[in-house]
C-alpha positions in Angstrom: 198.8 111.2 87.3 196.1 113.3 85.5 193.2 112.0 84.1 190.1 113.1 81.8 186.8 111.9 83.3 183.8 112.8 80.9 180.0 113.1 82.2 176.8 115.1 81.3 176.0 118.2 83.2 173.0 116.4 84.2 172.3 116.3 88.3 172.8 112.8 88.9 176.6 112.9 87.5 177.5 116.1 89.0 175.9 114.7 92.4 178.0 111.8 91.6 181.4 113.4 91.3 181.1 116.7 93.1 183.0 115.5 96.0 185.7 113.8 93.7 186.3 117.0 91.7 185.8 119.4 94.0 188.6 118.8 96.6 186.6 117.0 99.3 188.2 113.6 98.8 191.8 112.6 99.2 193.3 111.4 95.9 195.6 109.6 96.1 198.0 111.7 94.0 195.1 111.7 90.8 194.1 114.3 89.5 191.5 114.8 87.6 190.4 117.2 84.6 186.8 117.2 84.2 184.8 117.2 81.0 181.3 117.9 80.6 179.2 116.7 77.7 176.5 115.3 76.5 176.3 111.8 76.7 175.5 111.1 72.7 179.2 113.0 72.4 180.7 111.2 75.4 179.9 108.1 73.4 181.4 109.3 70.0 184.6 110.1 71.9 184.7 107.1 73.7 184.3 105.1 70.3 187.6 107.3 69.7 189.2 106.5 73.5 190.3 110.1 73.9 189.1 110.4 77.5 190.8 108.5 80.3 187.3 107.5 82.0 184.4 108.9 80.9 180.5 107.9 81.4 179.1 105.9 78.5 175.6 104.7 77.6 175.6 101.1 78.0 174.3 101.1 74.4 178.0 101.6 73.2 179.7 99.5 75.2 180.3 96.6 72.5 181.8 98.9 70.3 184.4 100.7 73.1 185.8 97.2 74.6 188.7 96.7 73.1 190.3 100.0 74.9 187.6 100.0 77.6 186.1 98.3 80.4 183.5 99.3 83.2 184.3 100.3 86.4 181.4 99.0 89.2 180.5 102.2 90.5 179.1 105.7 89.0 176.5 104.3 86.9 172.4 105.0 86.0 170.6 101.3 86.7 167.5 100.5 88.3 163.9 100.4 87.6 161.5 102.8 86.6 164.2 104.4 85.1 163.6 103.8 81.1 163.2 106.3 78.1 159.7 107.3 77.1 158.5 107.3 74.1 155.9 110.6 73.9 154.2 112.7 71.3 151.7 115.6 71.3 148.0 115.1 72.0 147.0 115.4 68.5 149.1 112.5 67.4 148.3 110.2 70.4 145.1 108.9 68.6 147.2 107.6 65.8 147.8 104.1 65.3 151.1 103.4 66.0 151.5 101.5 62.3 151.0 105.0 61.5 153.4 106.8 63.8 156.4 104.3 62.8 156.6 105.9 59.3 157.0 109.6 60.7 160.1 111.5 61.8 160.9 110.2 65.5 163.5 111.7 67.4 166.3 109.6 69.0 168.7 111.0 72.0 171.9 109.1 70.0 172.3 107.0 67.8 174.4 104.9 70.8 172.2 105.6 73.3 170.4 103.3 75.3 167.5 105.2 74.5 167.9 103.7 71.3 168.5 100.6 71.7 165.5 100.5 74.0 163.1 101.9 71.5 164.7 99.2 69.2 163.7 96.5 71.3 160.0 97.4 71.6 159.6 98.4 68.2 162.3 97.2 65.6 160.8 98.1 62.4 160.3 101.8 63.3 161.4 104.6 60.5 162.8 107.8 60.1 164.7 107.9 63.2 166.5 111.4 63.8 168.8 111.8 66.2 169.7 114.8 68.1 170.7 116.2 71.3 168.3 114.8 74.3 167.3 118.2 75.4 166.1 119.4 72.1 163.7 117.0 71.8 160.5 118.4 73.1 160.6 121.4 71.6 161.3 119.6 67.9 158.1 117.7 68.8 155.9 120.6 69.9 157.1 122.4 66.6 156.1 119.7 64.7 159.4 119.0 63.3 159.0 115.5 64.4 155.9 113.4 65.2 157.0 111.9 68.5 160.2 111.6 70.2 162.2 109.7 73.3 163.1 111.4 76.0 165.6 110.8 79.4 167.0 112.5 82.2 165.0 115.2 83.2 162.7 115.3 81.1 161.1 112.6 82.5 159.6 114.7 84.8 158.5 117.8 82.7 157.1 116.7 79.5 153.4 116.6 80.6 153.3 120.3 82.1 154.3 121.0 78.0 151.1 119.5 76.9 152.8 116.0 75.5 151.5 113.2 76.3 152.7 109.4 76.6 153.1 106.7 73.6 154.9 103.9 75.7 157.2 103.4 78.5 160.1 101.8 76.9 161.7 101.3 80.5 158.7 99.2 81.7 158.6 97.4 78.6 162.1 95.8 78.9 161.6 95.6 81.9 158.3 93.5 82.3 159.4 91.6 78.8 163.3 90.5 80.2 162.5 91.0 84.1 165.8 92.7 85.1 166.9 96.3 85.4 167.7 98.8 83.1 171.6 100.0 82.9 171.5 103.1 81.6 174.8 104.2 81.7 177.9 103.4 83.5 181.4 104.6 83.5 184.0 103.6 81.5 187.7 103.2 81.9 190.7 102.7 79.7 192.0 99.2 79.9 195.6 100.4 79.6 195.6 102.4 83.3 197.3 99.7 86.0 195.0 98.0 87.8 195.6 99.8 90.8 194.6 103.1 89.1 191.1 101.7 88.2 190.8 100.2 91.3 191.5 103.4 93.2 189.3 105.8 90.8 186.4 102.9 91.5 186.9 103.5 95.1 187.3 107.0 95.0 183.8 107.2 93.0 182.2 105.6 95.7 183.4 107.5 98.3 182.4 110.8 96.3 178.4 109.7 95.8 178.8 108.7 100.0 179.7 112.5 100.5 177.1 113.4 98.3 174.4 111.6 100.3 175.2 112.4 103.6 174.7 116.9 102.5 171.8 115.2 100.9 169.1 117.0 100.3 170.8 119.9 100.1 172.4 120.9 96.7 175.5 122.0 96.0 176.4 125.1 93.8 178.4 122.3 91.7 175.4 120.5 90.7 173.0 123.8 90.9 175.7 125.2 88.3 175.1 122.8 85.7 171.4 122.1 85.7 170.3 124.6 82.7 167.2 126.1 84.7 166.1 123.1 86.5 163.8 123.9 89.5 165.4 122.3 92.7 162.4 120.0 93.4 163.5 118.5 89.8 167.1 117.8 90.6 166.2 116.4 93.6 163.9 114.0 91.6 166.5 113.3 89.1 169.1 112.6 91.8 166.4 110.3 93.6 165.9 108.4 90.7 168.9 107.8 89.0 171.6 107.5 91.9 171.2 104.4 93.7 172.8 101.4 95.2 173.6 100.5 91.9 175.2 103.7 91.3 177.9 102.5 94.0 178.4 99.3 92.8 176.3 97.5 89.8 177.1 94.1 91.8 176.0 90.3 90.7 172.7 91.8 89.5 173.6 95.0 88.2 175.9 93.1 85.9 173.5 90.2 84.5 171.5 92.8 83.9 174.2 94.3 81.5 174.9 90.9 80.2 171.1 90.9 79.1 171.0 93.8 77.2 174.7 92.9 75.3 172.6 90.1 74.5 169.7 92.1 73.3 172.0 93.9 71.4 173.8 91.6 69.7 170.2 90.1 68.8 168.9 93.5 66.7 172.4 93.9 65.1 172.2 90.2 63.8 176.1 89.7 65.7 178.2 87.9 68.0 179.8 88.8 70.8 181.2 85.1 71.7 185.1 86.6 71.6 184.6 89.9 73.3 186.4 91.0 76.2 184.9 91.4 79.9 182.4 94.5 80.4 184.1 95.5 83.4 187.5 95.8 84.9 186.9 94.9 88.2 185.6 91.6 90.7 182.4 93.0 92.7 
């Protein structure tokens, strides 16, 4: 059987599925045809079901049940692991009254991200949303005021001279005291059970491979990391792959739970009658 599988070329997903993809894992007679996109696009195509599995921000999981559910392992969860909301040095003295009414860039409008920044400040305005990795350089050319950034950037936004607003992670996380899923993977509900199970367990075998060459890099993950110094993968991989990467377990999943929750709160909804989050038992 073949099957799509959609991530980002980000370090922590190729980390996670090098060994999968790259013929150091037994199949099981799968085969798999990788994708690699952004995850604001993995989550419009998700909303459309036209990958087989395919990582997802949890932010768009309530509207992708019906044809998907999430598999335990491959995901982003944890602590310390949040969006941040940042701006230049010039705007960092303005009242924050003031910085809701200017242009604000988003990572996706089904982000996380999003729905993180929505949670600690739900009247904000002029949201624009754009690819994560353009946003520091639309706030240093003052084509927005401020901006929230993940992944990587994380890590590199100070040496370009912008400066903090809020850590969005922190604040969910000291307001609802539970971890942050970032983003998980997702898997069509219409693949036998057997085939989820065995693409669950063959995801967890592939981020085992990928800790044991650990900290060396692979030329898979070097590949895709658009200029990244080493030292930053490493920090990426560090932070975002983690036991909850192999399995999201009891806590991993109240977690989720949570933030459906929080969700359903800032869309004024119900999710009473929707279908389990994920696929499979712990």
């Amino acid at each position: 059987m073949k099957l799509t599988i959609g991530f980002s070329p980000c370090p922590n997903d190729t980390f996670i599925f090098d060994a999968l993809l790259n013929g150091a894992l037994e199949t099981d007679g799968l085969e798999f045809e990788p994708v690699l996109e952004d995850v604001e696009t993995l989550n419009q195509w998700a909303i459309a079901g036209k990958l087989s599995i395919t990582k997802v921000s949890y932010g768009v999981v309530p509207l992708i049940l019906a044809n998907y559910g999430m598999l335990n392992s491959g995901g982003a969860m944890g602590m310390g692991v949040g969006p941040l909301l940042i701006t230049t040095p010039e705007n960092s003295g303005l009242p924050i009254e003031t910085l809701r009414k200017l242009p604000t860039a988003i990572p996706g409008e089904n982000t996380t991200a999003h729905l993180l920044m929505s949670y600690a400040f739900p009247d904000w305005q002029q949201k624009k949303f754009m690819v994560f990795h353009e946003i520091e350089a639309a706030i240093l050319s003052g084509r927005v005021a401020a901006g929230v950034i993940i992944h990587e950037n994380r890590f590199t936004y100070s040496e370009k001279g912008l400066v903090l607003i809020k850590d969005l992670g922190k604040h969910w996380e000291d307001s609802l005291q539970c971890p942050i899923p970032l983003g998980g993977i997702a898997i069509q509900r219409k693949l036998p059970l057997h085939i989820q199970e065995t693409v669950n367990r063959l995801i967890q075998q592939s981020i085992e491979l990928g800790w044991q060459q650990y900290p060396l890099l692979s030329n898979y993950v070097k590949e895709h990391a658009q200029e990244m110094s080493e030292d930053v993968m490493r920090k990426h991989i560090q932070l975002y792959v983690n036991d909850f990467s192999l399995s999201a377990g009891p806590i991993g999943k109240k977690a989720v739970a949570t933030l459906l929750e929080v969700y359903a709160n800032i869309r004024g909804i119900s999710l009473d009658n929707q279908l389990p989050v994920f696929v499979l038992p712990d």
